[in-house]
N, C-alpha and C positions, 0 to 999 in steps of 0.2 A: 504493500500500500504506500508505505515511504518512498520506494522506489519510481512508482509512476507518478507520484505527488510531484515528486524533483524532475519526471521528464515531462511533467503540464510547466515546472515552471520554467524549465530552459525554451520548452518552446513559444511560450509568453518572453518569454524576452528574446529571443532570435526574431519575433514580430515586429517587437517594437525597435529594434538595434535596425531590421529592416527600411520601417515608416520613417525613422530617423535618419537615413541614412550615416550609420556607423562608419568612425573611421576604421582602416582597415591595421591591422596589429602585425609586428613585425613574423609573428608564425606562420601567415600566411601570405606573405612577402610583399606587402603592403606597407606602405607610407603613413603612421598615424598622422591625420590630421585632425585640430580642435576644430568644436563647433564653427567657431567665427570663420576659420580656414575653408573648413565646407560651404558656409554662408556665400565666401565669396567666391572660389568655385564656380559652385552652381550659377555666382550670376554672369557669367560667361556662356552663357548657352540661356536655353537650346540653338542648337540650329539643324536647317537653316532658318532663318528668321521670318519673320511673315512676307509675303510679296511686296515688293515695293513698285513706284512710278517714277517716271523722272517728271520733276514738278514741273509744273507752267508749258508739259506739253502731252496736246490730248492726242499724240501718235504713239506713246508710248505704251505698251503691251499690242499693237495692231500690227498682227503676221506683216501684213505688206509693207508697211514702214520698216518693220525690223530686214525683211528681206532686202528691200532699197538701201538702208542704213550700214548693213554687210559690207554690199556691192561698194559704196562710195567708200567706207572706209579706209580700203583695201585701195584704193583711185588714187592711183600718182598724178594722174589728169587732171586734179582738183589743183593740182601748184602749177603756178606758174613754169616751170621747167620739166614740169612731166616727172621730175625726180620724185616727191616725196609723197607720204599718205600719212595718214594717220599712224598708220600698220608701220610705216616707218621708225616712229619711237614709241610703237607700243606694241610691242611685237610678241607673240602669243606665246613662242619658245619661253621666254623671260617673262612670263606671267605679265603680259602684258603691260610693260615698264622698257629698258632701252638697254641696263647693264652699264653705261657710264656713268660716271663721276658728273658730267654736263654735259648734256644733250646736245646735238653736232645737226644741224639745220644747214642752212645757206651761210650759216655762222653759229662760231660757237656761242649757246644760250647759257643762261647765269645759275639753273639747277636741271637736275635731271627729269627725267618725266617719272611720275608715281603711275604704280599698278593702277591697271581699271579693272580688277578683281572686285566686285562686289562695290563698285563705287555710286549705286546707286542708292544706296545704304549709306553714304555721307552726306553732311548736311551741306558740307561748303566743297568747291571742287578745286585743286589746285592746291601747293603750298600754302599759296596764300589766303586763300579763299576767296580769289578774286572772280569768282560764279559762284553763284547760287542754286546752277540746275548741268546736266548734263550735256542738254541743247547748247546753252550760252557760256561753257566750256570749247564746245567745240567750231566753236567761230573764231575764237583768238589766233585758234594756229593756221586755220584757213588765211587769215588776211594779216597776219606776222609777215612781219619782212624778214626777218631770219630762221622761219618757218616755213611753211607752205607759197607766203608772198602771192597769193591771188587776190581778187580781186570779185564785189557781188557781179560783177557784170560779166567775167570771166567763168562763175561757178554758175550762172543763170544758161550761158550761152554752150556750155561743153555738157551741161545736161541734156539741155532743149535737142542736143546734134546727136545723142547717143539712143535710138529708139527704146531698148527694152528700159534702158533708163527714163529716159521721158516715159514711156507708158506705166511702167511705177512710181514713176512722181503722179503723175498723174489720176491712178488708180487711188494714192495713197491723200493727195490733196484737192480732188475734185478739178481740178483744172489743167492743163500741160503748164510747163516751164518757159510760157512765147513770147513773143517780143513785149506783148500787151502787159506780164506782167511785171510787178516793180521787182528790180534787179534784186535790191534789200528781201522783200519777201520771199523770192526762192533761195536765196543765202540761207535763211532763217529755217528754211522749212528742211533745207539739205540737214543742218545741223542738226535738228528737229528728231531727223530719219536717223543719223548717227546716233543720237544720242537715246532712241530707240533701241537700235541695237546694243549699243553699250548698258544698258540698262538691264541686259537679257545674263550680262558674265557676272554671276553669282557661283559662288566655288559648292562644293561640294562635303561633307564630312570628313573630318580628321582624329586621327590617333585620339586628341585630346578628348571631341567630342564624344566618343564611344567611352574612355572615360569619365566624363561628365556624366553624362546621363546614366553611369554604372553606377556611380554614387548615388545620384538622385534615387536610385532605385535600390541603393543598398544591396548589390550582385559585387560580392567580394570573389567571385572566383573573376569576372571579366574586368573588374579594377584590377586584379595581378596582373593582367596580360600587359598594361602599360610598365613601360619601362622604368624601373628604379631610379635612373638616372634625372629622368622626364620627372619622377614625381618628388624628389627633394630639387630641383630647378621648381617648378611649379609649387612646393611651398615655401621658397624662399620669394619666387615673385607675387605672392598674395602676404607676405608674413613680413619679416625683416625687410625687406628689397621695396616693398609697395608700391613695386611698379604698376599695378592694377589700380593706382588712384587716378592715373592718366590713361593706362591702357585697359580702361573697360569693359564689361559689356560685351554681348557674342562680337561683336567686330572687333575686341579688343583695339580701342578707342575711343576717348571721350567724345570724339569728333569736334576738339574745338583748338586751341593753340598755344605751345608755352615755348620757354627761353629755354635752348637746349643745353646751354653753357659751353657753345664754341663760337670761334668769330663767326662773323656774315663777310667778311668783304669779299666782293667781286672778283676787284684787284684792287692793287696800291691807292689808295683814295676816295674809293667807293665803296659806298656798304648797301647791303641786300635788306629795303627795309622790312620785307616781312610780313605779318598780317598788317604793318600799317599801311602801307602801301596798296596792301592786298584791298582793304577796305574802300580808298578812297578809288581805288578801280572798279569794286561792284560796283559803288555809288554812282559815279561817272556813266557807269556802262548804259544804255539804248536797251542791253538786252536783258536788263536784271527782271528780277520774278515783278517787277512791277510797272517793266516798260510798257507799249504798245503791243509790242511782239507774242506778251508770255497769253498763256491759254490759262490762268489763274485768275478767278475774277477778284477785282481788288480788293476784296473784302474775305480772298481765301486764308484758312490759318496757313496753306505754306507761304504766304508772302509777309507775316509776322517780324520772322528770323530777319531777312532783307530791309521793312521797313523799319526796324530798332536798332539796327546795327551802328554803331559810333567807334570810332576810333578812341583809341586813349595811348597815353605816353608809353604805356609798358608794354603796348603791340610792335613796337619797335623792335627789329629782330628775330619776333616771336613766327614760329613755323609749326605748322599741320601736325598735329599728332596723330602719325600712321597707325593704319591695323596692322596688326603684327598676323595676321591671317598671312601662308604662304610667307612668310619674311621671309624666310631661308632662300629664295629663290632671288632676291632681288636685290643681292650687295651691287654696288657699292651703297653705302648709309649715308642718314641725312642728305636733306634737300641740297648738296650739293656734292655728296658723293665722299664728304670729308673723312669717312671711316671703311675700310678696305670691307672687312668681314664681321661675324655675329661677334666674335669674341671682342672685336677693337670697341664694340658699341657697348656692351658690359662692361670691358675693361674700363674706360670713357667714364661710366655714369656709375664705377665700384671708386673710382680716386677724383672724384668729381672736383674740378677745381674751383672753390666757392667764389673767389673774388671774380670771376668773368662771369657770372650770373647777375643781374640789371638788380641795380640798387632797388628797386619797385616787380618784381620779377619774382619766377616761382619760388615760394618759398620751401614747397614741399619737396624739394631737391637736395638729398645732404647725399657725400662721398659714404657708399657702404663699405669699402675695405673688403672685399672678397677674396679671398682666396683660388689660388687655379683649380681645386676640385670646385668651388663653389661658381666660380664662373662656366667651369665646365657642366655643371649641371643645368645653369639657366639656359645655355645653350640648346642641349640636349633638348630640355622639354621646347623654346621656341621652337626646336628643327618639328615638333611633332604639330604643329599649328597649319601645315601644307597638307592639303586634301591629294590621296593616292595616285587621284588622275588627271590634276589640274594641268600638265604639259601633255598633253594626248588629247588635247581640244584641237578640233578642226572646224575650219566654215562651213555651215551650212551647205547642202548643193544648191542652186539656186533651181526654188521646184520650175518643173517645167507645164507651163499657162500659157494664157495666150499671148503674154507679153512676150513671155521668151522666142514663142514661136514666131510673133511679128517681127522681132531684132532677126530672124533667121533667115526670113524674107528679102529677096534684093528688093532693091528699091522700085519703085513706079518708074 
């Protein structure tokens, strides 16, 4: 009778160690974590995250835009010299980022391009945050002169000339791309398509998330299955390290902007100013979520973010706090490529050098002193943040419709 008394109560508590998600104990080769460890965890997931839009444009989630948006992407056509596309510095090998230190256009540019992994899931687009939406991201490199260097009249006229292209512009904006219409609006509407598609590269499940949600569920045999090494790296970045005060949230990021405690300059005399910069660009901009252009009527919550935004002294400098989703794919680090590999950016922010942090600037940045296993571990579990099959993306085929078939057609 004693005997089964003691196996109703272990099985009352293996319920509750379940509902609770228990940390897992060194017996069975698991990482103890405390409650609060778990707390923040968990709040890194789920994923993937609920669907998203790219704001202020009603092409976004529409097959036929996303198709048109591919095709242009992929368009050296769209630059003036036939050389460049988008796919140019964001090239899908590299997780859709460039692999340089700074981005190499018609001239060398002052940071590198960030992933479009899941960037439809950030609030602001760019280092700086100088867009608001995906769309009005991807007009800057079209008409950059040390970018793409076209032109609306240039991108209105080599659409209009391309049939299966025209006939998905078309299909996709109720009108063709003709003389009759304003050069600026088919600019808009290309970008529009782009940023459709871009909106479509959401990653996939990774290592960590299978552990995530093994916890949440309290399965202490599929929480072993992650790596030892992954899981004192991952309690040191929710624990000691508190890298999780900026790196958030299933995107791991805040999605907003701090002082990374290295220079900005360009070159010799110039400095890179940063979200300040970055702001008074949205503001400026024709295509922000509150221009003519955006598909948000003025009174949408996503035009809030855009309309409240203000510059202050301590945006100076201050740069995009990346998702660390896929990191591992996409050194060289920081917005200007200033740290080679994972380890130089832990090394970086383990001897953090306090006095080049802005008088008004993140406070929550102290030097942790890490040690080489300890850096090696934060490592480890970042490397585990890259979903299995994220370089084994390929383009869509372009389905075959009437459009395709009319592009096939010679001409009258």
């Amino acid at each position: 009778m004693h005997r089964h008394a003691a196996r109703v109560v272990l099985a009352a508590a293996l319920v509750l160690c379940a509902g609770a998600s228990c940390a897992q104990t060194s017996r069975d080769g698991g990482m103890p974590f405390s409650a609060d460890e778990q707390r923040r965890i968990l709040a890194h997931g789920p994923w993937p995250p609920p669907r998203a839009h790219d704001p202020g444009n009603a092409q976004s989630g529409r097959r036929e835009a996303i198709t048109l948006g591919q095709a242009l992407f992929f368009e050296v056509r769209l630059s003036s010299n036939d050389i460049f596309a988008c796919a140019t510095c964001h090239e899908p090998a590299l997780a859709f980022a460039d692999g340089r230190s700074r981005s190499l256009g018609r001239g060398l540019l002052d940071r590198n391009a960030p992933s479009l992994w899941n960037a439809v899931h950030e609030r602001w687009q760019g280092w700086d945050g100088a867009a608001d939406s995906l769309w009005s991201q991807s007009i800057r490199p079209i008409l950059h002169p040390k970018e793409m260097n076209a032109s609306a009249a240039q991108v209105r006229e080599f659409v209009a000339g391309e049939r299966e292209l025209a006939c998905r512009y078309r299909r996709s904006f109720g009108k063709p791309p003709s003389a009759e219409v304003e050069d600026e609006a088919v600019l808009v509407n290309v970008a529009k398509a782009i940023g459709a598609f871009v909106a479509t590269l959401v990653s996939g499940r990774t290592p960590f998330d299978d552990f995530r949600d093994a916890l949440a569920r309290g399965d202490r045999r599929a929480m072993a299955r992650y790596p030892a090494a992954a899981q004192r790296g991952l309690k040191l970045f929710v624990g000691r390290g508190r890298c999780n005060l900026c790196h958030s949230g299933p995107m791991f990021s805040n999605g907003e902007f701090g002082d990374t405690g290295l220079n900005f300059f360009v070159r010799p005399g110039e400095v890179d100013p940063g979200r300040h910069g970055g702001i008074a660009a949205l503001r400026a901009s024709p295509y922000n979520l509150l221009g003519r252009f955006s598909d948000a009527g003025a009174a949408s919550p996503v035009t809030t973010k855009t309309r409240h935004v203000e510059p202050q002294h301590r945006n100076f400098g201050e740069f995009k706090v990346p998702s660390l989703r896929h990191v591992a794919l996409t050194a060289p680090y920081m917005h200007d490529g200033q740290l080679a590999t994972l380890d130089a950016v832990v090394r970086h922010y383990s001897e953090l050098n306090l006095e080049r942090i802005h008088a008004d600037g993140e406070r929550i940045l102290q030097p942790l002193h890490l040690n080489e296993g300890e850096r090696a571990d934060l490592v480890a579990f970042l490397g585990t943040l890259t979903a299995p099959d994220l370089q084994s993306w390929r383009p869509r085929a372009r389905p075959r419709d009437a459009c395709t078939v009319d592009a096939l057609r010679p001409p009258a």
